[in-house]
C-alpha positions as CSV (number, residue, x, y, z in Angstrom):
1,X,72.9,-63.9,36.1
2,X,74.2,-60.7,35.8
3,X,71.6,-57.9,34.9
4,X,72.6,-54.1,33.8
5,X,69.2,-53.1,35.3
6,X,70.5,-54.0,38.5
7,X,73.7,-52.1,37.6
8,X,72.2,-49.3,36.6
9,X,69.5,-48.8,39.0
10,X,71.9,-49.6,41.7
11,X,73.1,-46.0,40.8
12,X,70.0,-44.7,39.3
13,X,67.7,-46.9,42.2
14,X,64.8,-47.8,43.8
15,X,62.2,-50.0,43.3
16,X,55.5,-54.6,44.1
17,X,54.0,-53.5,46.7
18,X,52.0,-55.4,49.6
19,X,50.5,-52.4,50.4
20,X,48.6,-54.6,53.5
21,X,52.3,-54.3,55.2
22,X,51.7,-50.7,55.6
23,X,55.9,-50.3,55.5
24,X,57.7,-47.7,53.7
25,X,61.0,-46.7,52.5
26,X,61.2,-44.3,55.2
27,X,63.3,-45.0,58.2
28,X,64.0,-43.7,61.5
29,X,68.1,-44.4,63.2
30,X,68.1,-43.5,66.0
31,X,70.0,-43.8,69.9
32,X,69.4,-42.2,72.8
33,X,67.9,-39.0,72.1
34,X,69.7,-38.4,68.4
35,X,67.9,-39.1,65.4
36,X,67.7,-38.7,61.4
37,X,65.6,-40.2,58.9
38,X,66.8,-42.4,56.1
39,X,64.5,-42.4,53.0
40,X,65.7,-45.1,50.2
41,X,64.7,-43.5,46.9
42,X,63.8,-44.2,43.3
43,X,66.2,-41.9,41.2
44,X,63.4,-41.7,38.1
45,X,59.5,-42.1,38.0
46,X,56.4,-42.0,36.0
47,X,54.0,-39.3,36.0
48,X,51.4,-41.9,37.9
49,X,54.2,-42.1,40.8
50,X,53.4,-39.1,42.5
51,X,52.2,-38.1,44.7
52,X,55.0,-39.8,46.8
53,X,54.6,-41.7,49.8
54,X,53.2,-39.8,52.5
55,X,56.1,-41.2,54.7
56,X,58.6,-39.1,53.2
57,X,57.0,-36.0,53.2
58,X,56.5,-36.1,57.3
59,X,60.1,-36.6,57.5
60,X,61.5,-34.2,55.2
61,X,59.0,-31.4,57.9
62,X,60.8,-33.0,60.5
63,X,64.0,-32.3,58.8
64,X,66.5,-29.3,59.0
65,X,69.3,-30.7,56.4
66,X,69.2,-33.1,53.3
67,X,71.8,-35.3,52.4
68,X,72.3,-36.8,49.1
69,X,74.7,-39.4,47.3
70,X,75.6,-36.1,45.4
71,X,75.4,-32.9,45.4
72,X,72.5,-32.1,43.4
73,X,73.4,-28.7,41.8
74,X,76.8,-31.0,40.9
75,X,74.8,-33.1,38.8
76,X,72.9,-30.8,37.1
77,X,76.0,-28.5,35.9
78,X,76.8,-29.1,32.6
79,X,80.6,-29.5,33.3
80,X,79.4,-33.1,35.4
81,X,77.7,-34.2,32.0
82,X,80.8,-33.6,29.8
83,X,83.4,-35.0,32.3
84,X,81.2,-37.9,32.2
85,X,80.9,-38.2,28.5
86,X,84.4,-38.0,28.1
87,X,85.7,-40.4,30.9
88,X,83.4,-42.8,29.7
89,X,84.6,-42.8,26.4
90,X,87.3,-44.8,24.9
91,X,90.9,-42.6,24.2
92,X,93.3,-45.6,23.7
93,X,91.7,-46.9,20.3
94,X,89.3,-49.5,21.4
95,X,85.7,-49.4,20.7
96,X,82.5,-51.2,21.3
97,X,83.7,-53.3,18.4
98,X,87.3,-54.6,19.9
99,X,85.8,-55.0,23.4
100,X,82.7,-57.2,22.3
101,X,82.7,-59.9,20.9
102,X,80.8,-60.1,17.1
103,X,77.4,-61.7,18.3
104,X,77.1,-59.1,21.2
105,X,78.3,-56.6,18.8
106,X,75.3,-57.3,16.4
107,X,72.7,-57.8,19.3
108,X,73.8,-54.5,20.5
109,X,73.8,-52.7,17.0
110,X,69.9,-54.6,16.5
111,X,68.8,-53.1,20.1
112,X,70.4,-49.4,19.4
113,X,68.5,-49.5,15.9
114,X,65.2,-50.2,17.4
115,X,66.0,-47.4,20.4
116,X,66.8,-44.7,18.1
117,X,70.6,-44.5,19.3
118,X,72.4,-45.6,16.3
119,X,75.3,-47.8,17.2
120,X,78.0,-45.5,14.8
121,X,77.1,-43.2,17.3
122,X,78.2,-45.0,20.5
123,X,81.5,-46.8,18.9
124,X,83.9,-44.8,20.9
125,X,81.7,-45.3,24.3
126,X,81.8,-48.1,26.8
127,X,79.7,-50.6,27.4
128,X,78.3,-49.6,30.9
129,X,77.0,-46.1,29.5
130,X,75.4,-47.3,26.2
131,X,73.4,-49.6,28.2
132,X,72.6,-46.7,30.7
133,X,71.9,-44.2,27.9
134,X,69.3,-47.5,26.0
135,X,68.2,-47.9,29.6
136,X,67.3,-44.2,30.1
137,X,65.9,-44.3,26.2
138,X,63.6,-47.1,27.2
139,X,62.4,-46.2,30.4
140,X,61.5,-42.9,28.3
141,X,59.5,-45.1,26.1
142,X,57.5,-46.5,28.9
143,X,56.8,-43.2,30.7
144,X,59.5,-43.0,33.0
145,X,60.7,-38.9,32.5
146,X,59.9,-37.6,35.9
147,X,62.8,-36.6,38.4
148,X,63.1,-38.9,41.0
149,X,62.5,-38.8,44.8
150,X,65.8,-37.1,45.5
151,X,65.9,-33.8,42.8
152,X,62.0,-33.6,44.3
153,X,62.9,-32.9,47.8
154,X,66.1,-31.1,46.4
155,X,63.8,-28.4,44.6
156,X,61.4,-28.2,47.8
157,X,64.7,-27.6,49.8
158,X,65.6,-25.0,47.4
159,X,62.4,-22.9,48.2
160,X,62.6,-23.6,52.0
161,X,66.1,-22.9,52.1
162,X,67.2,-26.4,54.0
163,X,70.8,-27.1,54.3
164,X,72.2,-29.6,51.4
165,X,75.1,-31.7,52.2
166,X,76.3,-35.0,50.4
167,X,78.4,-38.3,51.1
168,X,79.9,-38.6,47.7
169,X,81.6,-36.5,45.3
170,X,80.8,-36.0,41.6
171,X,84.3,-37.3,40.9
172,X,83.4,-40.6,42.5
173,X,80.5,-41.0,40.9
174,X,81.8,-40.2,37.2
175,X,84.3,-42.7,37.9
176,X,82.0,-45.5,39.8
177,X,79.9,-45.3,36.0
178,X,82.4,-45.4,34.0
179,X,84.5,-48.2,35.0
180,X,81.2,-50.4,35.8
181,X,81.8,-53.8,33.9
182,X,85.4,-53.7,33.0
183,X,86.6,-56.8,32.4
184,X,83.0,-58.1,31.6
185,X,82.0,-55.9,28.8
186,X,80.2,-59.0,26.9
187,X,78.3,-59.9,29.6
188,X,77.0,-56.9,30.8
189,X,75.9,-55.7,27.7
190,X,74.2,-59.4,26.6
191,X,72.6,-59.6,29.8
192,X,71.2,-55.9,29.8
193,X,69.9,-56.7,26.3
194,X,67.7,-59.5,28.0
195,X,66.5,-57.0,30.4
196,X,66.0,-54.4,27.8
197,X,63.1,-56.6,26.4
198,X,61.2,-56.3,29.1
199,X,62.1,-53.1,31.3
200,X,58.7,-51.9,31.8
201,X,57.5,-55.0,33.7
202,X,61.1,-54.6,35.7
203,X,60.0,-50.9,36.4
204,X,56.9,-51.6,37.5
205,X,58.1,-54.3,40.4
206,X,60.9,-51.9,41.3
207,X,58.5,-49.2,42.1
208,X,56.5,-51.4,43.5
209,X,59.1,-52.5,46.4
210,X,60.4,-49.0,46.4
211,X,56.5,-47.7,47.6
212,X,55.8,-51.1,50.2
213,X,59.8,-50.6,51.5
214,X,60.1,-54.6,50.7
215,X,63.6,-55.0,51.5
216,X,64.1,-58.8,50.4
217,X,61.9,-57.9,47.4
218,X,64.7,-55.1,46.6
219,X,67.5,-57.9,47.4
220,X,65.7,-60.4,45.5
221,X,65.2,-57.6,42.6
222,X,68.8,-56.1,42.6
223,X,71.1,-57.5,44.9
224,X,71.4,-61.8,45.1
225,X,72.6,-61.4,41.5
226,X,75.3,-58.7,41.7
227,X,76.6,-60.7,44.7
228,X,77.7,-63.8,41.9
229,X,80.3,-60.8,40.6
230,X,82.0,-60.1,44.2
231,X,84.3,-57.1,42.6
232,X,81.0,-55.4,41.1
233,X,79.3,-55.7,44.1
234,X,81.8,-54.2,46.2
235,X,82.3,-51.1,44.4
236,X,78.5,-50.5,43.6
237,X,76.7,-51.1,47.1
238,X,79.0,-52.8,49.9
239,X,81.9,-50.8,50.0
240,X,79.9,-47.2,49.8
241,X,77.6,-48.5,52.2
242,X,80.8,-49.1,54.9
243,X,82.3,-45.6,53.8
244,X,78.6,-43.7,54.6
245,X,78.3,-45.1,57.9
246,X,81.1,-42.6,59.7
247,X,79.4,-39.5,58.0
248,X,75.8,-40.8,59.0
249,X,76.8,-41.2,62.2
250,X,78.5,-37.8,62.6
251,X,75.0,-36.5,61.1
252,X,73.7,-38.3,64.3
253,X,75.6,-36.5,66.7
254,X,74.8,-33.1,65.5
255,X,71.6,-30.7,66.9
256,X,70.2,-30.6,63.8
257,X,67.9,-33.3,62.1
258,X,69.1,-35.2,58.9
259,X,66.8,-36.6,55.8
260,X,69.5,-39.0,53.7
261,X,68.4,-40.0,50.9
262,X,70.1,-42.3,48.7
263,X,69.3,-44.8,46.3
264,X,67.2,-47.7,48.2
265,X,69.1,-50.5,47.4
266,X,71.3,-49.4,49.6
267,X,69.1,-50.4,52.7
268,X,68.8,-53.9,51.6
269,X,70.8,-56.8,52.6
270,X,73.1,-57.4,55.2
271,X,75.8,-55.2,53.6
272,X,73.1,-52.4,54.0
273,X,73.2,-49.1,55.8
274,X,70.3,-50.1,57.5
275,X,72.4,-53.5,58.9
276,X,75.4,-51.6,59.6
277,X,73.7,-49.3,61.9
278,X,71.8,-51.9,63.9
279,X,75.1,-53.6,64.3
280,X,76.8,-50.1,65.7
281,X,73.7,-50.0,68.5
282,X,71.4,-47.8,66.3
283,X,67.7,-48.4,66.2
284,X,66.2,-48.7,63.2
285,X,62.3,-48.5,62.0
286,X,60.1,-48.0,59.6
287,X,58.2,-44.9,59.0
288,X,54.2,-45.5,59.0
């Protein structure tokens, strides 16, 4: 089954903890004598959520340069919000209501009622973002209107003046969310609606792997369904994962000491950055 949580948070990410393991989201790459840390993060939290695992805070001392998905300062100018909005909006007269089909339609009009988004607002937007922006609306609900792990170390690298670079750019990202679910509009938006229903128990197991660093929790969570949809997959984790691993590996071979951080479904699974390391000769492990 397809579910726009998985989607979403596959951009927006993270994630039951058996805090007896001890393990984080924190890891160490290394070879020889190079090094950087890898910290899978949890783009939005709860109030409750901090303070953040003590993990990531002894690598970000040990660090001289972040690294981010994005740019940070990118993301927050107002220019990336409105090119977002408007490539994610429909300019060749279809609408939610040509795209869906008229159940969906009426489930979807039900849910954006009961968010406070109403549906003759969204019309002209596609699929993918309304479910993002109900996503975002609900999270809301449940608590969830912190900044996440990355724009928290982004702001303390602000004030100690640490080096930001990135391995995407905005550009890529604006277009990653706004063509996510073409060609499966109805599903995405009828499974999302299932998941809508109960996001704050979803939450709460994603932060949950995302503090005990359970990797096949985060498959199990994120990952073994996307997989069913091979395109969707590709695009979202395996095919970004293959494009990081040059630039994380010319991080390695510089003097200074990278923190990556990116969302931390991108560690899981075989197709992980984690995987893709150990099989290029790197050691890899966990942060205690």
């Amino acid at each position: 089954m397809l579910k726009t949580t998985d989607l979403m948070i596959a951009l927006m990410i993270a994630l039951l903890p058996s805090f007896l393991l001890a393990e984080s989201s924190v890891w160490k790459v290394s070879k020889g004598e190079q090094f950087l840390y890898i910290g899978g993060t949890c783009h939005v939290l709860r109030l409750t959520d901090y303070p953040l695992p003590k993990e990531f805070d002894s690598a970000y001392a040990a660090s001289d340069t972040l690294v981010f998905e994005i740019d940070p300062a990118a993301a927050q100018d107002p220019a990336f919000a409105m090119q977002l909005l408007a490539k994610a909006s429909y300019t060749d007269g279809r609408n939610l209501k040509s795209v869906l089909s008229a159940e969906t339609y009426q489930a979807l009009a039900a849910q954006c009622l009961k968010s406070g988004l109403p549906i003759e607002m969204l019309d002209n937007i596609k699929p993918g973002m309304v479910m993002m922006m109900l996503m975002m609306q609900e999270l809301s609900k449940a608590g969830v209107s912190q900044e996440g792990v990355d724009m928290h170390y982004y702001a303390l690298g602000l004030k100690d003046n640490k080096p930001v670079q990135s391995l995407e750019t905005p550009e890529f990202q604006i277009n990653l969310i706004t063509t996510m679910g073409d060609g499966m509009e109805d599903e995405l938006v009828r499974y999302g609606l299932e998941d809508l229903a109960h996001m704050k128990e979803l939450f709460d197991q994603l932060i949950g792997a995302w503090r005990a660093g359970d990797l096949a929790e985060i498959e199990a969570l994120f990952i073994s369904d996307m997989q069913d949809y091979p395109e969707l997959y590709a695009a979202m984790l395996a095919d970004r994962n293959r494009s990081w691993i040059p630039q994380i590996e010319a991080f390695l071979k510089s003097p200074e000491v990278e923190f990556v951080l990116v969302g931390v479904a991108h560690a899981a699974s075989e197709d992980g950055i984690l995987q893709l390391l150990k099989e290029q000769g790197y050691s890899v492990e966990s942060v205690k």
